[in-house]
Structures are given as structure tokens and as C-alpha cells.
N, C-alpha and C positions, 0 to 999 in steps of 0.2 A: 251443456256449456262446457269447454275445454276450460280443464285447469291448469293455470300460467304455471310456466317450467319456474321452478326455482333458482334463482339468481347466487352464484357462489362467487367469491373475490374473484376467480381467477374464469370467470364468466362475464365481467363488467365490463360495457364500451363506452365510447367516446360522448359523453351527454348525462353517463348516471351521474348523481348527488353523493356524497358522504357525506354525510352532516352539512354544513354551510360551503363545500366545495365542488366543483364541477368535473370531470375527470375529460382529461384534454386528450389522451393516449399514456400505452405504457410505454414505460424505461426500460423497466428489467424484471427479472422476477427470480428470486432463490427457493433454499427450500421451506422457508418457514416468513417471508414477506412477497409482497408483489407492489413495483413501486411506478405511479403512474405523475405523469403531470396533469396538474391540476391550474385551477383557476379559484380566486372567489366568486361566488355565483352571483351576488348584487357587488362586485365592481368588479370586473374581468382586467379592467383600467392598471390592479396592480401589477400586472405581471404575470408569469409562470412562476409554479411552486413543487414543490415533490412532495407527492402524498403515498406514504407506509402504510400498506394496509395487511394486516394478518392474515397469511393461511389457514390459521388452525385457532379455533375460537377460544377466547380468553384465554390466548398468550401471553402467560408471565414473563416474558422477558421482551414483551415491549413496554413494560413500567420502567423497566432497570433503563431500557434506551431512553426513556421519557425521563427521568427521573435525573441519568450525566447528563442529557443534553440540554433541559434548564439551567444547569449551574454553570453551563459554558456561553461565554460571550470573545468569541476568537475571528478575525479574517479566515481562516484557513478551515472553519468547521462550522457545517450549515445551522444554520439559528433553526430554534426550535419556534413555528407559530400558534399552532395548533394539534391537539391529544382527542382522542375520543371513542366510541364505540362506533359501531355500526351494527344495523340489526339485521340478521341472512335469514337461510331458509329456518324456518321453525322457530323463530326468535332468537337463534344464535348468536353471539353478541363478539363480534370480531373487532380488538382494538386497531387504531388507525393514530398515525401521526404526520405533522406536516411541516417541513422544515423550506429554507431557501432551496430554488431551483440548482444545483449545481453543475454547471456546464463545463462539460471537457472528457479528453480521453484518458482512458485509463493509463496510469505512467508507462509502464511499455511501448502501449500503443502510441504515445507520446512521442517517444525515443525513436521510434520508426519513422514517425514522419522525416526526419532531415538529420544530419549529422547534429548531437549534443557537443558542446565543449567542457574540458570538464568544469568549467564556472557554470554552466547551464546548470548540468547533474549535481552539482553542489548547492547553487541555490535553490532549486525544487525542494532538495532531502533537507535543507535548512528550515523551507517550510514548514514539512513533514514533521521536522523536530519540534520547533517550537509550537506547533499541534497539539502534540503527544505534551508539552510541557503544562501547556494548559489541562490538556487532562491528570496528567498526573498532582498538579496543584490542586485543581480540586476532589483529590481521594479515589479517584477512577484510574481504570484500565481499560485500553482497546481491546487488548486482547485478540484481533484478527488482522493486525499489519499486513499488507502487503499490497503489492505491485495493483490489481484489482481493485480494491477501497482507497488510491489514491488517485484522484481524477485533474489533468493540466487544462487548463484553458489556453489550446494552442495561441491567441492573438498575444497576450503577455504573460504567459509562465506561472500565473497566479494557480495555485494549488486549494485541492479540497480535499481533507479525510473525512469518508464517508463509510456509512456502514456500520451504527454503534450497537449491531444487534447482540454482537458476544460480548458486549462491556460487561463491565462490574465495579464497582466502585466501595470505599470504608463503609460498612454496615450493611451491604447489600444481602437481602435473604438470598440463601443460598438454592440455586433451583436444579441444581444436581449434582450428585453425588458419586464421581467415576474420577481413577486417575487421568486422565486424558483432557485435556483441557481444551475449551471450544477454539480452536485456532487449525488453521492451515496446517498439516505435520510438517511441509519444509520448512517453515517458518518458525519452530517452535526451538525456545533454549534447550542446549543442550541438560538443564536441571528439570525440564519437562519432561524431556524424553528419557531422564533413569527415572523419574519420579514411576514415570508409567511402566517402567521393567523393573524395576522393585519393588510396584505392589502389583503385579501383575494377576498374583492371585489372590488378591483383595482391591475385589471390584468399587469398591467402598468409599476408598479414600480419595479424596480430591484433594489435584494437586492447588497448593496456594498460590496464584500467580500475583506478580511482581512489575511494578517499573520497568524491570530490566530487562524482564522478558518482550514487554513493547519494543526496547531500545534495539535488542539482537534481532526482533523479525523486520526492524529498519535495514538491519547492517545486510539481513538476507536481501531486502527490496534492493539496496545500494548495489550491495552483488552484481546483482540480476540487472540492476541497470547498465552498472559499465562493464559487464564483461556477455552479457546474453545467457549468463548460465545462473545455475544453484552453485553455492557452495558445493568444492569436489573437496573428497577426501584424499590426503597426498596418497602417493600410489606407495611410497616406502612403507605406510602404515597399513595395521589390520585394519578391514573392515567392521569388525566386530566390535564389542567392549574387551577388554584384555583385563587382565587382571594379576599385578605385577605387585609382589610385597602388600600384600593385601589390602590395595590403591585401587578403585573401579576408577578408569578414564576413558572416553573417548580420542579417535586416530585424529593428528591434526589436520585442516584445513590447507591445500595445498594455498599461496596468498595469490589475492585478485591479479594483482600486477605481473604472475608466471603464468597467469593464461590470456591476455593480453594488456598489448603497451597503457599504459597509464598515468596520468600523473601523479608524481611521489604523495603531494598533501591527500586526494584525493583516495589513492592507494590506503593511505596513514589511517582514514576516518574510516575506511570500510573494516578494516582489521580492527581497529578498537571497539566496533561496535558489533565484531562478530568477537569480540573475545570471551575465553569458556569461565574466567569467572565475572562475574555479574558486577561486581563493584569497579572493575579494570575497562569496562564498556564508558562510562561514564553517563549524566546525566544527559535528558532529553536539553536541559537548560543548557549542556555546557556545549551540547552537540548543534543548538538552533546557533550558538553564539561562533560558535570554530566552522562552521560549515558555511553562514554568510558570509566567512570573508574568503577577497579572490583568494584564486590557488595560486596566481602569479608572487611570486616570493618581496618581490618591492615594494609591487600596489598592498601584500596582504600586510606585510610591517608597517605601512605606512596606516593601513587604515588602524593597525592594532595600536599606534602611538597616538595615534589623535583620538583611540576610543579612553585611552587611559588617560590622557592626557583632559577630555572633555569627564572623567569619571574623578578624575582628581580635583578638578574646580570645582562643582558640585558636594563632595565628601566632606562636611564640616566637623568630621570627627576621625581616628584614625580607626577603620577596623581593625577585630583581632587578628590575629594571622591564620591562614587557611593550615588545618592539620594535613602534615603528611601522611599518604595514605600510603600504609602496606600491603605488597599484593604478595599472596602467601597464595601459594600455590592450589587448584580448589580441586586436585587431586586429594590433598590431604585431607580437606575437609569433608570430602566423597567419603574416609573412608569406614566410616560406621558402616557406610551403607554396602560394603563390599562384600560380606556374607550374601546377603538377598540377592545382590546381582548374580554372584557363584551358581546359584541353584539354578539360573535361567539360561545361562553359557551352553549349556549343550540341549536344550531344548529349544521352547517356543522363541524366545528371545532370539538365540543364532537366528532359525530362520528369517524372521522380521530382519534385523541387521542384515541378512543376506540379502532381500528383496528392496531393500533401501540403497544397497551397493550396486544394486543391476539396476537402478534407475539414476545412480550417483555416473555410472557408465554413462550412460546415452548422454549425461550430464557431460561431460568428458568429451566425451567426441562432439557436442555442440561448441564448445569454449575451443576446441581446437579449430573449428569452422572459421569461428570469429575473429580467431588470431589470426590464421593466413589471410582472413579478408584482411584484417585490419593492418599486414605489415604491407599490403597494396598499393595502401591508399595515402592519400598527400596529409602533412598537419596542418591542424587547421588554427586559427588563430583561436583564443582564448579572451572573452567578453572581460571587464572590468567594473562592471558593475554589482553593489553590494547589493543584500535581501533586500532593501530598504527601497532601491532603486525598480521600475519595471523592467522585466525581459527584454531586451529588443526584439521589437517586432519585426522578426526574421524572417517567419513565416510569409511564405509565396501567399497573394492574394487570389483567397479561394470566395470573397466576398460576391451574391447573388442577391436578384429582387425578390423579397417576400420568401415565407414557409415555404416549404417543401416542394422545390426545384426539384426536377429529375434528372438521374445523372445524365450529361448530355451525352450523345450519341458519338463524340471520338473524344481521345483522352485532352485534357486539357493543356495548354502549355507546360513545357517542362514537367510535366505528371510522368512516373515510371511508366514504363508500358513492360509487358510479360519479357523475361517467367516472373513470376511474385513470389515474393518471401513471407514466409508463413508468421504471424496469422493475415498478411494481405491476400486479397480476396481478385482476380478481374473479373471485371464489367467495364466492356464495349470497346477491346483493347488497351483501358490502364486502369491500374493498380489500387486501390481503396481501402482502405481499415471498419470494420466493423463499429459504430459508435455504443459498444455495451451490448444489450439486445433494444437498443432502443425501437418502438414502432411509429412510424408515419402518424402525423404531420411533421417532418422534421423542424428544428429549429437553424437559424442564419447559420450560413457557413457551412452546412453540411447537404448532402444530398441525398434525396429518395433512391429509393432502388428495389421493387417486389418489397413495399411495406416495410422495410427497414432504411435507418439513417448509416450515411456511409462519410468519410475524411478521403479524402484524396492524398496520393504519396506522391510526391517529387523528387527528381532524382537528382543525387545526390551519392557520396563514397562515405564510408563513415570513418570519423575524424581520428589519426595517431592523437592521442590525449597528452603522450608522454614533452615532457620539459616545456610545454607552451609557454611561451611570455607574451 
């Protein structure tokens, strides 16, 4: 008698069980989860769900994901339904978790689809903020921001941060021990990255991440939304860390709005949220609040008088007064740490900083791509409505009968057709965005293609942002 092949996560199809749930196909898969939709098995009637399931058996840091994502109850961050094991080959015990289905593409992927204005790009990252605010109220960290872990639901704009595998939250057991902190490197504060070049030779020490550090790998997503780039380092500055009157600092940031046009408010939130010290960034709270309102300067005073104005009926007592906040320079406060840095300056450290600046380049020449497209193109008007309000539903109707339609065989009205801009993909002369790695049976509004779900692009110029009323 043949003995049955053993069944590993990343071996499971459409029809296995996890515990009470049914596995519908996968979404995606990284290096340490594979995430599928699910069903329940005695009532399919609810809906689609995403179900976590572990690569690597008894994953400690799928408690820590289970652990913030009970304590959170947010629109913008998938309910937690279900936790549990699974048993693999050998008796393996692979934790699994199951949160809301989150539909949408990932924020870039977003941004591609049609010109953003910058009220769009402001209300998505207002989302985004007030996200991170609920997490940060309840004693947690994301800890992996970015463009990737935030998914749009192109019909109304409604946002999802997804992806709490690097959290960590107040009293969370610590599950390793490295300066380097589980984040994206472009994404990380600049107090991460000396953390990790001043204990470079004390593999040891982890660094203690922060609020804030959430905050600044927003300012990077922000970036990356209106301008297509990373943060570029100005070209007047060294590449390296320098080290001037025994002050370790980082070269500054050339601003979003010199490598293409922008709107001034717009401009204002990305630089506060990239800025190098941590308190001058501001709160996820104060950024959900400055970010829903328009960027049009009449609509935004007007909505700000009526917020204070509905804040002042309400107050039946007078608050204290908000302390002023000094912002002291955080070169200074670096520089204990300027001995440790010294030692690294003509070693390992240089290199790294050098191979950080040859990818800060290519960064560089794409932001200048963006700019000449962007002084091309016509302005586009500027939406008026606050977070509170839906997106307008802008979006060209890509709406079809039933799961997983196949992309039709010519492109569809007003769909880009070639050459395509990367990450767009063609298939069958126009243009399409990858939905994640998601696999077949697609869900509405999107289309099959060789077992993958695909968005279709429309064409369109992308919008001057600058002075919109």
C-alpha cells in the first residue's frame, strides 16, 4: 500500500479544512505565513475570510499577531475571528489565524490605476494614520509600514493595514535579540538605522522600537506615493554619516515637493512625518486628524472652524493648555553615541552607507522620470471631501458576472494599452496590475489570467497636484 505524501502549508489546495475553515485558494505567501481565503465550512453563507497559516511550526510570533489583533476593533484593520493550530506532517503543530477578508490593492498599486489628487493621497494616509493610532493606543507597534501592508479598495478608497506579523506590543516577550529591527530597511527611522551602526559589533542588542518609528515609515509610504520614489538624500550632502564636532548625523533629505510638483499642505505632512527627530514627526492622532482635512485652503479652514467650533459645544470644562513642544536639535542628543559611530566610518558601516547611496541613485533618476512626466500633464481638480465622507467612486467600471471572469480577449474601453509601466503587466494588448500574488477563483471586479487575479489600468496623465482649488 502507498504511503500518502505528506501535506505541508504551502502543499494545501482548494477544499483542505483548518480547523472549522475551508480553504477557498491563496492570496499570498511571505517568508514566514501563507495566506489563503477561506470560508466557514458549516455556513459558506458568511462570506470570504483570510486565513494565516504558518510556515514554520510553533511560530512565536503568530501569538504576538493574535495577541494586538484582539485588542483592536478599527474600520481600517481586519477583525481578528479565529486562532488555532493545525496539525502537519508528523504531528507538527502550525499556528493559523483568521481575520476579515481584506479586498483591495496594494497602495501603489492603487495609485497607478488613475491619476490620485492630492485629497485622494491625503485621505487614504489619514486612514493609514488613524490605524496606526489605534494601534499605538493599545500598546502595540506595526512595525512593518509600508506601501505593501496597505491595501485600497479601488470602488470607494476605504483602506486596510494588514500584515501584523512584525508587531509587538507593552510587555510583549521578546523573540529576538539583533539590533536590526523586523521592518523594511527603506522604511526604517533614521534612530534605527544608527541603532544598528552603533552596535554593529554587538549582535545583541535590540533596537527598542517606537510610535514614531511607525509614524516615519508612513512619511516613507507618503513619499513613495506622491512622488514614485524613496526618500533621496540631497545631492549637497555626504552620503555617509559625517561626523562634525562630535555630533553623529545623517545627510538631509532632498523635500518631496523638489522632485515633483505638489501640493504645499500635502508637501508639509510628508516632511513632518519624515522628520529626523521623533517627537517633530507628530502623533499617528494628530496626523489621522491634519490629514482628513482637504488640502484646498478654504474648504480646509472652514472644515477646521466647524471642527472647533462643534469641539467647543461639546467641552463642558476648559482643558489645560497644550505644552509647547521644544524641538532641540536630535543631532545633539546623537551625541553620546558619536564615539561608536567613529569606529564604523571607515569600515563596514562606509560600505553599507555606500550601497544604500547606489540604490538612493536609481532612486533619483526615477523621481526625475516622474517629474518630467508630471510637468506634462494637465491639473487636475482636487476632490472636497473629508475621511468621514466616501471616495468618489471614480473608478472606470470594471464591474463583471460572477468569480473569476477571464481577462477578455481585447483591452477594454479606455484600458491603457502597451508599452506598460512597471509593475503593469500586458495581457491581450492592455495593461493590468497584479492583485498581490493572489490565485484563481478571483474575486468581483478583478480578472483571471494563467491562475492569477489581475486590475485593469486606464488611461489617464497623472495629475500636477500643485495649488489645486
Amino acid at each position: 500500500m502507498k504511503t500518502p505524501r505528506p501535506v505541508y502549508p504551502t502543499s494545501l489546495s482548494p477544499g483542505s479544512l483548518i480547523g472549522a475553515w475551508r480553504l477557498m485558494g491563496r492570496i499570498s505567501q511571505g517568508s514566514s505565513g501563507i495566506v489563503f481565503r477561506a470560508q466557514r465550512a458549516d455556513s459558506p453563507e458568511a462570506g470570504l475570510f483570510a486565513l494565516k497559516l504558518a510556515l514554520h511550526p510553533r511560530d512565536p510570533r503568530f501569538a504576538l499577531e493574535v495577541e494586538l489583533l484582539s485588542r483592536l476593533k478599527h474600520p481600517n484593520i481586519p477583525r481578528l475571528h479565529d486562532s488555532g493550530q493545525w496539525s502537519g506532517p508528523g504531528g507538527a503543530l502550525f499556528p493559523f489565524l483568521v481575520m476579515d477578508f481584506a479586498e483591495g490593492l496594494p497602495l501603489y498599486s492603487w495609485a497607478q490605476l488613475q491619476p490620485r489628487t492630492a485629497d485622494q493621497q491625503m485621505r487614504v494616509l489619514a486612514q493609514a494614520a488613524s490605524a496606526l493610532q489605534a494601534v499605538h493606543a493599545a500598546g502595540g507597534i506595526h512595525r512593518d509600514v509600508k506601501g505593501a501592508n496597505i491595501l485600497v479598495r479601488p470602488s470607494d478608497g476605504h483602506l486596510w493595514l494588514v500584515d501584523f506579523g512584525s508587531c509587538t506590543y507593552r510587555g510583549a516577550p521578546v523573540l529576538t535579540r539583533e539590533p536590526e529591527p523586523p521592518s523594511t530597511r527603506y522604511y526604517q527611522s533614521p534612530q534605527a538605522l544608527l541603532h544598528q551602526w552603533r552596535f554593529l559589533r554587538e549582535p545583541t542588542v535590540r533596537y527598542p522600537s517606537v510610535p514614531a518609528d511607525d509614524v516615519y515609515a508612513l512619511g516613507v509610504t507618503a513619499h513613495f506615493l506622491a512622488t514614485e520614489s524613496y526618500p533621496v538624500i540631497d545631492e549637497d550632502a555626504e552620503a555617509t554619516l559625517e561626523h562634525e564636532d562630535g555630533v553623529a548625523h545623517f545627510p538631509e533629505l532632498v523635500p518631496a515637493e523638489k522632485l515633483v510638483p505638489l501640493h504645499p499642505e500635502l508637501a508639509r505632512w510628508i516632511r513632518q512625518m519624515l522628520s529626523a527627530e521623533p517627537a517633530a514627526r507628530g502623533s499617528a492622532a494628530e496626523l489621522a486628524t491634519g490629514l482628513a482635512l482637504p488640502a484646498d485652503t478654504e474648504a480646509r479652514e472652514a472644515a477646521q472652524a466647524a471642527a472647533a467650533q462643534s469641539a467647543s459645544e461639546q467641552r463642558e470644562e476648559k482643558q489645560p493648555p497644550v505644552p509647547v513642544r521644544k524641538h532641540r536639535s536630535w543631532r545633539k542628543e546623537l551625541a553620546a553615541t558619536a564615539a561608536a559611530v567613529a569606529l564604523i566610518i571607515g569600515g563596514m558601516g562606509l560600505g553599507h552607507a555606500l550601497r544604500e547611496q547606489s540604490l538612493l541613485a536609481a532612486a533619483r533618476a526615477q523621481a526625475r522620470e516622474a517629474q518630467a512626466a508630471a510637468q506634462e500633464s494637465d491639473t487636475a481638480a482636487v476632490g472636497e471631501a473629508a475621511l468621514q465622507q466616501p471616495m468618489p467612486a471614480s473608478e472606470p467600471n470594471t464591474t463583471h458576472d460572477g468569480i473569476g471572469a477571464e481577462v477578455p480577449k481585447d483591452p477594454l474601453p479606455n484600458q491603457r494599452q502597451p508599452p506598460c509601466k512597471r509593475p503593469q503587466v500586458e495581457i491581450n494588448g492592455g495593461c493590468w496590475i497584479l492583485v498581490g500574488n493572489e490565485a484563481s477563483p478571483c474575486v468581483d471586479s478583478t480578472y483571471e489570467w494563467r491562475r492569477r487575479c489581475y486590475w485593469p489600468v486606464f488611461t489617464s496623465s497623472r495629475p500636477n497636484t500643485t495649488g489645486q482649488k
